[in-house]
CHARMM-style PDB file with segment names, atoms N, HN, CA, C and O in Angstrom:
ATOM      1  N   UNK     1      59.718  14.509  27.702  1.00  0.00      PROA
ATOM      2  CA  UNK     1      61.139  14.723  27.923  1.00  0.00      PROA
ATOM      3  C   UNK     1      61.946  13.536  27.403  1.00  0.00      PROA
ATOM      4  O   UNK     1      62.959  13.814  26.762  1.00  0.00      PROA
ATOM      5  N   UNK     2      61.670  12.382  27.571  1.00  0.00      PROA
ATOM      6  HN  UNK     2      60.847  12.156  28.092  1.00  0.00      PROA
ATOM      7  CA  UNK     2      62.340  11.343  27.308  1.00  0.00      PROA
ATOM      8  C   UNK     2      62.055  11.116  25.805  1.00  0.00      PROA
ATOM      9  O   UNK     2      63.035  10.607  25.261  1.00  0.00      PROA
ATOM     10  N   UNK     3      60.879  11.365  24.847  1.00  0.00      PROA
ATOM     11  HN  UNK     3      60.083  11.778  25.289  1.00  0.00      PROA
ATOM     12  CA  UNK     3      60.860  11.482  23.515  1.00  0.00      PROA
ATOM     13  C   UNK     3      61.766  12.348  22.964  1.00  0.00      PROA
ATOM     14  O   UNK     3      62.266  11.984  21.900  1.00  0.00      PROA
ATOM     15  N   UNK     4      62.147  13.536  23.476  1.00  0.00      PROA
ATOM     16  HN  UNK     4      61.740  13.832  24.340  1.00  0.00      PROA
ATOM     17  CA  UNK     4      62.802  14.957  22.793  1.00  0.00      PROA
ATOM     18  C   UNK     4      64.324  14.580  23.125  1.00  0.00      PROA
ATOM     19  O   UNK     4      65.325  15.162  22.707  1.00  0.00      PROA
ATOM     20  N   UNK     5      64.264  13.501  23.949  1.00  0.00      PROA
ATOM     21  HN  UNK     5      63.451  13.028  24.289  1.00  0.00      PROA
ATOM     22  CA  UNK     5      66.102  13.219  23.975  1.00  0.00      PROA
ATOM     23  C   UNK     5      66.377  11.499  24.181  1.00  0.00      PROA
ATOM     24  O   UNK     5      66.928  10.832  25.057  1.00  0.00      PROA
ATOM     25  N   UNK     6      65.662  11.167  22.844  1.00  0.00      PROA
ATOM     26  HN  UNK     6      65.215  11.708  22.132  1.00  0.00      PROA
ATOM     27  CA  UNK     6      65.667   9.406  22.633  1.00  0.00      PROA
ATOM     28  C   UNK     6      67.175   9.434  22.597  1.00  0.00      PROA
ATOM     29  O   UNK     6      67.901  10.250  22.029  1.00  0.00      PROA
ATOM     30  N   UNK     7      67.543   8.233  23.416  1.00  0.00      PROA
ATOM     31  HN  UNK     7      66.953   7.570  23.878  1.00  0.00      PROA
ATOM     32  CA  UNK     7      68.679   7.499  23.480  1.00  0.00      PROA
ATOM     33  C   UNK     7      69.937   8.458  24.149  1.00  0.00      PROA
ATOM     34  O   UNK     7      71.151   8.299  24.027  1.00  0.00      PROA
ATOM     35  N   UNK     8      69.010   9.753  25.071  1.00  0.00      PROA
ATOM     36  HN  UNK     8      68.023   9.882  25.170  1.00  0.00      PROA
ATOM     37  CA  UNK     8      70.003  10.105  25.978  1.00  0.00      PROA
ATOM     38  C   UNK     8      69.772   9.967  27.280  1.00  0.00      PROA
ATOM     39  O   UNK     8      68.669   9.556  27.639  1.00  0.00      PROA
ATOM     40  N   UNK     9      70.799  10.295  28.249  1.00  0.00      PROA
ATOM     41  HN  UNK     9      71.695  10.629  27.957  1.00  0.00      PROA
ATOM     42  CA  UNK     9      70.011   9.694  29.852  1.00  0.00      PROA
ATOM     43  C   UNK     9      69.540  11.552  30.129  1.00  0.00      PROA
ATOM     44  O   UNK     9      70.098  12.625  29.901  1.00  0.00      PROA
ATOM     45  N   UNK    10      68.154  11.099  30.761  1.00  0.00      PROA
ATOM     46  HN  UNK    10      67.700  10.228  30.946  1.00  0.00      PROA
ATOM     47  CA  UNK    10      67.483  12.326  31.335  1.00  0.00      PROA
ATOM     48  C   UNK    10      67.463  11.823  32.561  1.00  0.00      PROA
ATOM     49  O   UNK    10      67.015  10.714  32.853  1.00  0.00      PROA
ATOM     50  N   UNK    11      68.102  12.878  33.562  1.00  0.00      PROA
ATOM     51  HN  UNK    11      68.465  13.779  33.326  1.00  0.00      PROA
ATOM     52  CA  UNK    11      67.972  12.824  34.842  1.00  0.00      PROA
ATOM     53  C   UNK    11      66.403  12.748  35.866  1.00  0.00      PROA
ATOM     54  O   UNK    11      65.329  13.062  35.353  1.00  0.00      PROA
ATOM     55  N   UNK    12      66.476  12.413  36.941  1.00  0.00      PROA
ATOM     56  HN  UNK    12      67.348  12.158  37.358  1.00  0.00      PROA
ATOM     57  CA  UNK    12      65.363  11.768  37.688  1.00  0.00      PROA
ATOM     58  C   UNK    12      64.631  13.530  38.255  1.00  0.00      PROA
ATOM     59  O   UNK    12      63.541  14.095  38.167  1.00  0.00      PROA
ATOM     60  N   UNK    13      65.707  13.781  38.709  1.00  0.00      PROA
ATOM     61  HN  UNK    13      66.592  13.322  38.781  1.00  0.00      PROA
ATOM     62  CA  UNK    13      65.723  14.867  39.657  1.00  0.00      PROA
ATOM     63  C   UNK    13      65.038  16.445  38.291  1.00  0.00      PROA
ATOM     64  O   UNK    13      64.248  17.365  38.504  1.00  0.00      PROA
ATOM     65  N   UNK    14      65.734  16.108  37.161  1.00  0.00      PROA
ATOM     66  HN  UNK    14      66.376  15.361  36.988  1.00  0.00      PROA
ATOM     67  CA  UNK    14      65.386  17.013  36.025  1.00  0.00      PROA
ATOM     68  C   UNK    14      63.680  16.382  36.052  1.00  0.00      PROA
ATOM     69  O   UNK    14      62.808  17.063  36.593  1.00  0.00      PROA
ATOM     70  N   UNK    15      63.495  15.636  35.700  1.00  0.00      PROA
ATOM     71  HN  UNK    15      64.203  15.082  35.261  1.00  0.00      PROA
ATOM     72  CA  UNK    15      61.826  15.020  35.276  1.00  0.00      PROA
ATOM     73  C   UNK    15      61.128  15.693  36.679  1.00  0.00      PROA
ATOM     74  O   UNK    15      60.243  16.541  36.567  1.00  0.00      PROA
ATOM     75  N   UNK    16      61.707  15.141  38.272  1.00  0.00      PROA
ATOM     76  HN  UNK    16      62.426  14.452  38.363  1.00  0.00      PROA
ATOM     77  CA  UNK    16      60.980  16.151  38.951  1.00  0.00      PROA
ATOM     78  C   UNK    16      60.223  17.069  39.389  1.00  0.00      PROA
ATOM     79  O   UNK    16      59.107  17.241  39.881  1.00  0.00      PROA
ATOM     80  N   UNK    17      61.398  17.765  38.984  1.00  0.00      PROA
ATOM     81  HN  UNK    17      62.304  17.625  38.585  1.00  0.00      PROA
ATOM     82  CA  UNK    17      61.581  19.216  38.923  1.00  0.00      PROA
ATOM     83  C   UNK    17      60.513  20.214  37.721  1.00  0.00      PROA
ATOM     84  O   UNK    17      59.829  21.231  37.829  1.00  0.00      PROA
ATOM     85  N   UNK    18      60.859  19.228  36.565  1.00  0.00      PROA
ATOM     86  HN  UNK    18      61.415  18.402  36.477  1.00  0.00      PROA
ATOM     87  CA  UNK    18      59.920  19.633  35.578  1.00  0.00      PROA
ATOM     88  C   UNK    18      58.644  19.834  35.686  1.00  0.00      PROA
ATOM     89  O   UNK    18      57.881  20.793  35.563  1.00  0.00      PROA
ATOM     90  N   UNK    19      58.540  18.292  36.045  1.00  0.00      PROA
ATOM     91  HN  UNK    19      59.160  17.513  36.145  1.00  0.00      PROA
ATOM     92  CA  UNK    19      56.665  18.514  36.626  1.00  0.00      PROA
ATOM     93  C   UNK    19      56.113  18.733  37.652  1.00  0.00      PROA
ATOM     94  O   UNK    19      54.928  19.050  37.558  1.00  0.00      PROA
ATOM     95  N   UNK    20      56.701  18.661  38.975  1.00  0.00      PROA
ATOM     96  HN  UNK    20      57.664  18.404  39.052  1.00  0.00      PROA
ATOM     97  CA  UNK    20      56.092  18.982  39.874  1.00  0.00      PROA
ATOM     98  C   UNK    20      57.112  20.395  40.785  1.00  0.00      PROA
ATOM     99  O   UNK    20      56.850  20.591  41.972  1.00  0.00      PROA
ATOM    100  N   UNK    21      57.718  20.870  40.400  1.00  0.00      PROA
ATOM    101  HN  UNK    21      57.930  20.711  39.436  1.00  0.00      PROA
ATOM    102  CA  UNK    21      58.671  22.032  40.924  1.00  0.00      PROA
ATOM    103  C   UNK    21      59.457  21.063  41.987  1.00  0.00      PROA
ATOM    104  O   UNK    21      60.336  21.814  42.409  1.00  0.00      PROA
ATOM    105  N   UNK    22      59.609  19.869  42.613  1.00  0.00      PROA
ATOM    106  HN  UNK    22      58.894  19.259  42.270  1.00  0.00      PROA
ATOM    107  CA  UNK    22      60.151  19.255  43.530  1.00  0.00      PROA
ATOM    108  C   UNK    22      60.743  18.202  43.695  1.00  0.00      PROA
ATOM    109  O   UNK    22      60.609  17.208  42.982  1.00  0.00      PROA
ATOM    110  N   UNK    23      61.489  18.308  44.690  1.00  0.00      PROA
ATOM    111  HN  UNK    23      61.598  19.116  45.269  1.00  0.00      PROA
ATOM    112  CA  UNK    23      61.964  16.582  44.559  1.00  0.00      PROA
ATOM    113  C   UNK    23      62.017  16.011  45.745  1.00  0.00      PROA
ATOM    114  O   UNK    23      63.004  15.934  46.477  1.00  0.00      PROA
ATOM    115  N   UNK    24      60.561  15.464  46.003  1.00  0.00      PROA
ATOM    116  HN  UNK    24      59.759  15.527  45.409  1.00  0.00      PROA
ATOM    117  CA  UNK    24      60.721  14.723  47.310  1.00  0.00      PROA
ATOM    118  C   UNK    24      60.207  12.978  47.169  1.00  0.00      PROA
ATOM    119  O   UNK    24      60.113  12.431  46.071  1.00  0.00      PROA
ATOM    120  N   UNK    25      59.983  12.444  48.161  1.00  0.00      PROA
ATOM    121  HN  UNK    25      60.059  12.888  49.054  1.00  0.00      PROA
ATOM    122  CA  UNK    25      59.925  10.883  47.954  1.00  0.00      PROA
ATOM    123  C   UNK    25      58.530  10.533  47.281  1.00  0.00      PROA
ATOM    124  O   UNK    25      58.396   9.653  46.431  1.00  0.00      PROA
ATOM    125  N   UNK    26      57.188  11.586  47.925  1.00  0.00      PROA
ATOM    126  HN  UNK    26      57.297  12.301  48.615  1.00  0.00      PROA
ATOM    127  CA  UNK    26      56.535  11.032  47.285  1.00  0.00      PROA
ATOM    128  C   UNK    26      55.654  11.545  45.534  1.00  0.00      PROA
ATOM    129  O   UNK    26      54.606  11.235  44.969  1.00  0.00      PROA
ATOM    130  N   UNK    27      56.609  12.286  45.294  1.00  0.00      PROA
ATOM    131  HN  UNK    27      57.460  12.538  45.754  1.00  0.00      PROA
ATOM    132  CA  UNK    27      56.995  13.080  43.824  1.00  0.00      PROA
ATOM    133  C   UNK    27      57.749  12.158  43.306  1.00  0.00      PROA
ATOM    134  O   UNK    27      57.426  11.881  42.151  1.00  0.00      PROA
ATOM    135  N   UNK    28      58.832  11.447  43.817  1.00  0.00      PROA
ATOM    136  HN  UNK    28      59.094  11.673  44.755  1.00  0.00      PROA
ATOM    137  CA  UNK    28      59.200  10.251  43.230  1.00  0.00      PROA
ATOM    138  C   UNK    28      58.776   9.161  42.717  1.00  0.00      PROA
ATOM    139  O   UNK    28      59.215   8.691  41.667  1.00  0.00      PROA
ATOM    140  N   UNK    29      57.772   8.595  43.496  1.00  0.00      PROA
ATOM    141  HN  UNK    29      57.416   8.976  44.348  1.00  0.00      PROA
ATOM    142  CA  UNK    29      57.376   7.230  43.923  1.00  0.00      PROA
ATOM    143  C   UNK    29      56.270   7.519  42.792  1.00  0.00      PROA
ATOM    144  O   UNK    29      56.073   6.707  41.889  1.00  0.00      PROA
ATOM    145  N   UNK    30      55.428   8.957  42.917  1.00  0.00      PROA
ATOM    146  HN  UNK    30      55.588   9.617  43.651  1.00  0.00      PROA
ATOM    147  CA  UNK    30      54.106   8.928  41.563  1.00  0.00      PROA
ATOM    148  C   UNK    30      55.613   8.531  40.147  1.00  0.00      PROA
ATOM    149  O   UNK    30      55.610   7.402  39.657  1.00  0.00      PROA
ATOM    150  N   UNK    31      56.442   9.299  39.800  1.00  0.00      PROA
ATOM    151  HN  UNK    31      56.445  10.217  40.198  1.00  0.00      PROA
ATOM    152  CA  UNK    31      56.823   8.712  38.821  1.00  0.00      PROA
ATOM    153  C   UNK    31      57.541   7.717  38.421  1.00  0.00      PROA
ATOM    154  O   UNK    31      58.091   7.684  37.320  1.00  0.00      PROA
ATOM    155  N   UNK    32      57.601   6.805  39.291  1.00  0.00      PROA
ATOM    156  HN  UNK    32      57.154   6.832  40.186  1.00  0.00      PROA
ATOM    157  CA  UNK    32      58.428   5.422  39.532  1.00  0.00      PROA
ATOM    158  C   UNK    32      56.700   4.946  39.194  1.00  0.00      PROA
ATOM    159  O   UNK    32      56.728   3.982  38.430  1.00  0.00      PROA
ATOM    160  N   UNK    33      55.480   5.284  39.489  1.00  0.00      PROA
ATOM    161  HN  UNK    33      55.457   6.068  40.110  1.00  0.00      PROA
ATOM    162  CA  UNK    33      54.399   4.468  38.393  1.00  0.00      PROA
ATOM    163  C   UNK    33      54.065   5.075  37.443  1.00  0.00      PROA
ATOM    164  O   UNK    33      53.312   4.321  36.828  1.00  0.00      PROA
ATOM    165  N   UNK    34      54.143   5.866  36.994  1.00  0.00      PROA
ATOM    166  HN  UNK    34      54.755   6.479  37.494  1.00  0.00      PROA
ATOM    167  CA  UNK    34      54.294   6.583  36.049  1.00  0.00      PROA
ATOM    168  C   UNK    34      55.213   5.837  34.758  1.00  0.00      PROA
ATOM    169  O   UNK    34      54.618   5.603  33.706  1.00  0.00      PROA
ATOM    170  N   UNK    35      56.607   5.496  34.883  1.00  0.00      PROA
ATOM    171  HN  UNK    35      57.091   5.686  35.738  1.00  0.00      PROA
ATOM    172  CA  UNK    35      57.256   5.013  33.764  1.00  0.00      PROA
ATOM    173  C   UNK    35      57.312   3.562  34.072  1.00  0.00      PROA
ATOM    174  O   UNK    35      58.193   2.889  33.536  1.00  0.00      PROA
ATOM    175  N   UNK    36      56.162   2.817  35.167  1.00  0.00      PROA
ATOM    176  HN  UNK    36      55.446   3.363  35.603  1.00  0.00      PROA
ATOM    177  CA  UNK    36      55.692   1.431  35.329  1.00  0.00      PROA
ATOM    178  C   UNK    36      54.679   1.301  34.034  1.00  0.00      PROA
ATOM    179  O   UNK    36      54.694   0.366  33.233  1.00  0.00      PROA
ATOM    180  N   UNK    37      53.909   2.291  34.006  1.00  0.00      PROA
ATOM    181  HN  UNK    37      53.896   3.050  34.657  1.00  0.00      PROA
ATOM    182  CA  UNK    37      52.588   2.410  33.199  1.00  0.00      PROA
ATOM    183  C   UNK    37      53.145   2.653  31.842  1.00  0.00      PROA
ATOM    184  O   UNK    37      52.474   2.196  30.916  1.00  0.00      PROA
ATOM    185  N   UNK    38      54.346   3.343  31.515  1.00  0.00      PROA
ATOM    186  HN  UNK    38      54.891   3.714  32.267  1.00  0.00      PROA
ATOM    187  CA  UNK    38      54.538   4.067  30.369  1.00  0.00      PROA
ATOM    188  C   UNK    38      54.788   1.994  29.718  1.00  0.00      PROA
ATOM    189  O   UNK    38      54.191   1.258  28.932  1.00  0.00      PROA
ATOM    190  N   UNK    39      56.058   1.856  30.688  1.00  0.00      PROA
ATOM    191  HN  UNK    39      56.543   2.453  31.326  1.00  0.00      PROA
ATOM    192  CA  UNK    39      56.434   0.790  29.705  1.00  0.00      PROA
ATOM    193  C   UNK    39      55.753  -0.845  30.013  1.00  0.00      PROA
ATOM    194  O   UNK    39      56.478  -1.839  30.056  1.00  0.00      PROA
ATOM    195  N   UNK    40      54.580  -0.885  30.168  1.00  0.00      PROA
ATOM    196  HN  UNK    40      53.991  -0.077  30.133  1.00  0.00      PROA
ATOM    197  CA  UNK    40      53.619  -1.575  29.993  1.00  0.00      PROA
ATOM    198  C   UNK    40      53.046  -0.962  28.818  1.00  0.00      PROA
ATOM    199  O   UNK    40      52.573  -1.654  27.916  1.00  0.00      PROA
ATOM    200  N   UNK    41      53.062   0.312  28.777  1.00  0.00      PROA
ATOM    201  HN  UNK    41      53.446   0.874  29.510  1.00  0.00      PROA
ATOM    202  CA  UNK    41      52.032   0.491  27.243  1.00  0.00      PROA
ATOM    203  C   UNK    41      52.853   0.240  26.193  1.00  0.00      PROA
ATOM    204  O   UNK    41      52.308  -0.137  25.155  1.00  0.00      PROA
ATOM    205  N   UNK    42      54.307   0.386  26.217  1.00  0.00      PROA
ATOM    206  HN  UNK    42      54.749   0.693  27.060  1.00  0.00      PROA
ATOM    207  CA  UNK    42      54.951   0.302  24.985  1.00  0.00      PROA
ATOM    208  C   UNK    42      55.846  -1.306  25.075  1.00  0.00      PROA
ATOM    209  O   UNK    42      56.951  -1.666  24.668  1.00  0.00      PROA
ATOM    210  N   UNK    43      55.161  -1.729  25.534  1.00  0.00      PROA
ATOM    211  HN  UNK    43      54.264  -1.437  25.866  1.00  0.00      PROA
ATOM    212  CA  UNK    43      56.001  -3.532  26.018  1.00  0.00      PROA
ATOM    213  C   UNK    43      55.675  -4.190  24.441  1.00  0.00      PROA
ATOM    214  O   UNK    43      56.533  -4.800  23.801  1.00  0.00      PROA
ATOM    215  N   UNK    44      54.678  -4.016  24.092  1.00  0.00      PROA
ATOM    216  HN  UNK    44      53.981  -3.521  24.611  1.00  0.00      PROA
ATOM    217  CA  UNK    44      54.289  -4.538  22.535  1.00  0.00      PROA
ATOM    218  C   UNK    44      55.302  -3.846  21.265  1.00  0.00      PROA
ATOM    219  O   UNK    44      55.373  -4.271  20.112  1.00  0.00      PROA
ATOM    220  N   UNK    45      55.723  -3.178  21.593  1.00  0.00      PROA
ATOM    221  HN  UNK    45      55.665  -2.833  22.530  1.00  0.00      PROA
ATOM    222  CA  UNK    45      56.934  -2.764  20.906  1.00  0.00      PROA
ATOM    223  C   UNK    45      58.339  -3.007  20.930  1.00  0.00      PROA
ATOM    224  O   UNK    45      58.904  -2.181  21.647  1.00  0.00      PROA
ATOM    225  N   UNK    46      59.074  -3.795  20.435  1.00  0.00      PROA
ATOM    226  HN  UNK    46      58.616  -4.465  19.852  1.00  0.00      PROA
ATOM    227  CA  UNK    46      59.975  -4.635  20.898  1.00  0.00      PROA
ATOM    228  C   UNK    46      61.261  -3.566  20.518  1.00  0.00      PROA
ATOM    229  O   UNK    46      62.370  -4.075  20.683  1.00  0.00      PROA
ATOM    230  N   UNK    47      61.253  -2.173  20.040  1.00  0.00      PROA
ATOM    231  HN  UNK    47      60.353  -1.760  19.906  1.00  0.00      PROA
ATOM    232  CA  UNK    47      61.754  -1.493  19.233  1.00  0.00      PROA
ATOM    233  C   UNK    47      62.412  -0.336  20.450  1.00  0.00      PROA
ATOM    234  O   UNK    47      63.608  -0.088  20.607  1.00  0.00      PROA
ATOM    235  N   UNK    48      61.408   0.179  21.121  1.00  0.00      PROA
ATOM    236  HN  UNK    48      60.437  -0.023  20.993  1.00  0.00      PROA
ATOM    237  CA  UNK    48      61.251   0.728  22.238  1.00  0.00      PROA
ATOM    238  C   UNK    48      61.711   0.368  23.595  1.00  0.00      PROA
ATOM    239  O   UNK    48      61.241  -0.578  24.228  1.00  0.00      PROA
ATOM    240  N   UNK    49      62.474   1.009  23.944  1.00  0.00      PROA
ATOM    241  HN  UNK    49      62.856   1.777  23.430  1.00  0.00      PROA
ATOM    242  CA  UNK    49      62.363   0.567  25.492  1.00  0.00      PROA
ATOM    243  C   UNK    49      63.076   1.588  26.603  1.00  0.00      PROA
ATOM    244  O   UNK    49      64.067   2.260  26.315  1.00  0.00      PROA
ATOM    245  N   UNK    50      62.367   1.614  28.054  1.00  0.00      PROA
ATOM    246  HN  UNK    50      61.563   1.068  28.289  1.00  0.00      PROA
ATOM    247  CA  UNK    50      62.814   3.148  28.778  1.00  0.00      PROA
ATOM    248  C   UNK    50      63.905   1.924  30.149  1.00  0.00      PROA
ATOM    249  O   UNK    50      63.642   1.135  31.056  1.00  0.00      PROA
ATOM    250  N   UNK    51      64.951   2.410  29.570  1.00  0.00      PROA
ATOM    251  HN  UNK    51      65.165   3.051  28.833  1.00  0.00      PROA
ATOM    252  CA  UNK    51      65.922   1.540  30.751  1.00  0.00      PROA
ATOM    253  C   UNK    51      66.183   3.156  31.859  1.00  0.00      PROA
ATOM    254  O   UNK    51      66.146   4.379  31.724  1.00  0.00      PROA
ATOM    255  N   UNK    52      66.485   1.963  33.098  1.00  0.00      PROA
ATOM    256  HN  UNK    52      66.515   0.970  33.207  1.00  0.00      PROA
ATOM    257  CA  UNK    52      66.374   2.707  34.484  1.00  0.00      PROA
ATOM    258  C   UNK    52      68.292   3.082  34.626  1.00  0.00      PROA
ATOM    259  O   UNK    52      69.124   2.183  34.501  1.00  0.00      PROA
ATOM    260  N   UNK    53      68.518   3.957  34.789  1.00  0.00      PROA
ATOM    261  HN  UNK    53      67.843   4.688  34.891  1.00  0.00      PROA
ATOM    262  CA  UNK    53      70.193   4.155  35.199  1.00  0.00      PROA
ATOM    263  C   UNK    53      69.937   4.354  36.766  1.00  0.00      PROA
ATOM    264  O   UNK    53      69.512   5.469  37.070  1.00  0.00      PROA
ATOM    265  N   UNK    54      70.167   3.280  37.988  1.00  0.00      PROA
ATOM    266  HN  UNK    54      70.512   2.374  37.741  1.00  0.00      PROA
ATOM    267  CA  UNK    54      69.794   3.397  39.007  1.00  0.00      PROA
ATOM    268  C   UNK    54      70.233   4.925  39.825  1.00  0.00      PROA
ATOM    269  O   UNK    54      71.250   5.512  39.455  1.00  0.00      PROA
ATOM    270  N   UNK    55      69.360   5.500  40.971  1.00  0.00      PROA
ATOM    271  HN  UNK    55      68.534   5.023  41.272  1.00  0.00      PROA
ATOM    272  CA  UNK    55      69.388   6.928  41.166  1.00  0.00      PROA
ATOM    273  C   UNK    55      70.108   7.608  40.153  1.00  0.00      PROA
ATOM    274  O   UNK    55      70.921   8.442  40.552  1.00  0.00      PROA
ATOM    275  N   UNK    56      69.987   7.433  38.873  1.00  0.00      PROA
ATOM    276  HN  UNK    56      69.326   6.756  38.549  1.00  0.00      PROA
ATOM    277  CA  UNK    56      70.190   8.469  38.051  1.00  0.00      PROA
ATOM    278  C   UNK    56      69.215   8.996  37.217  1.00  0.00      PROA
ATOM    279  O   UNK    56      68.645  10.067  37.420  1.00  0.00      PROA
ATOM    280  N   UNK    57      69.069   8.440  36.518  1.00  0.00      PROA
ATOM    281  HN  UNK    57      69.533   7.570  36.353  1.00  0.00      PROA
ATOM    282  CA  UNK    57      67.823   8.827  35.551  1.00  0.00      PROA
ATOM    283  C   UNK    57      67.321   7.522  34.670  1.00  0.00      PROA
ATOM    284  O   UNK    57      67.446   6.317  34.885  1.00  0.00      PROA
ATOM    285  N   UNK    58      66.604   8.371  33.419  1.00  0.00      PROA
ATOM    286  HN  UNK    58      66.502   9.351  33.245  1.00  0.00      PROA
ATOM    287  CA  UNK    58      66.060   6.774  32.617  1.00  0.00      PROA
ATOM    288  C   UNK    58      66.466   7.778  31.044  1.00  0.00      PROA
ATOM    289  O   UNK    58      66.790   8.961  30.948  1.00  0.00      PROA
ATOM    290  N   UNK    59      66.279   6.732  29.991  1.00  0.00      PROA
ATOM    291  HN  UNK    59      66.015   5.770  30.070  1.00  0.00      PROA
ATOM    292  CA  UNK    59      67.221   6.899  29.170  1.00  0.00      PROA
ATOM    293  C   UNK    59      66.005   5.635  27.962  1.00  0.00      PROA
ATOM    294  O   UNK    59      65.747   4.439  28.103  1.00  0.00      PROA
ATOM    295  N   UNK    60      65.535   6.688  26.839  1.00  0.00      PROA
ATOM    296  HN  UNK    60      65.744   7.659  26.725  1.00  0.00      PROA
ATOM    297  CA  UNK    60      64.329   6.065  26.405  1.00  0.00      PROA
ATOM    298  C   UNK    60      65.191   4.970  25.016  1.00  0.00      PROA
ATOM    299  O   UNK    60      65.170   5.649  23.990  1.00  0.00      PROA
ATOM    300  N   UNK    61      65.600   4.144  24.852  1.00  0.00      PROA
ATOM    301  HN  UNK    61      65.617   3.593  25.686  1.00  0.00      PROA
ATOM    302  CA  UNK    61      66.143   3.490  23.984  1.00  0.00      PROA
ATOM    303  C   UNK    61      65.103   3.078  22.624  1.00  0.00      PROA
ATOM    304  O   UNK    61      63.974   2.590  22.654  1.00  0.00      PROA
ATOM    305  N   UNK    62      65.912   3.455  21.501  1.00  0.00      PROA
ATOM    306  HN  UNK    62      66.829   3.852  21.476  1.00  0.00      PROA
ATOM    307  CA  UNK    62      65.161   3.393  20.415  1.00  0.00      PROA
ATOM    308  C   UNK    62      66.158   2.968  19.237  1.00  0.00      PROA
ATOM    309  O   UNK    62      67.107   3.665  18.876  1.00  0.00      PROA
ATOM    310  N   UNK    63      65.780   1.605  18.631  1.00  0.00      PROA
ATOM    311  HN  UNK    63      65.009   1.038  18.924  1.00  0.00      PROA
ATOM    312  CA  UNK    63      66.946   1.283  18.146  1.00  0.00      PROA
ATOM    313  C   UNK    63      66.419  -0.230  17.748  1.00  0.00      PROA
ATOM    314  O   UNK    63      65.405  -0.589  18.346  1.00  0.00      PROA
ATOM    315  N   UNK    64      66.920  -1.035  16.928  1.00  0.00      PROA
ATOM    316  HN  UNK    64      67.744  -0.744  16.442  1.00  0.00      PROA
ATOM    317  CA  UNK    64      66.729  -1.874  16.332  1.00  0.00      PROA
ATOM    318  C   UNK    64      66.770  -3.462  17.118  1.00  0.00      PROA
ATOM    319  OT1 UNK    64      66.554  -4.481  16.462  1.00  0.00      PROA
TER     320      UNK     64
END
């Protein structure tokens, strides 16, 4: 989701919803490590980066 809409904000509650039909705390909390893990893998890429819009969503930045 966050590849198919680089450099737009995708909502928290949308990612959710997507993958697990729900939105409760601990559906949250798996993907609060989830985009811990993502951007540890892409930290070597200085090009890349998934910024947090607090209780809103995250928003995959790609850009120079």
């Amino acid at each position: 989701m966050l590849c198919e809409r680089r450099n737009q904000l995708v909502k928290r509650e949308e990612i959710l919803m997507h993958l697990w039909g729900d939105v409760d705390y601990f559906h949250g909390r798996s993907l609060d490590v989830f985009i811990s893990k993502l951007r540890r893998y892409l930290k070597s890429d200085p090009v890349i980066k998934i910024e947090n819009i607090p209780t809103v969503g995250y928003v995959l930045r790609e850009g120079s």
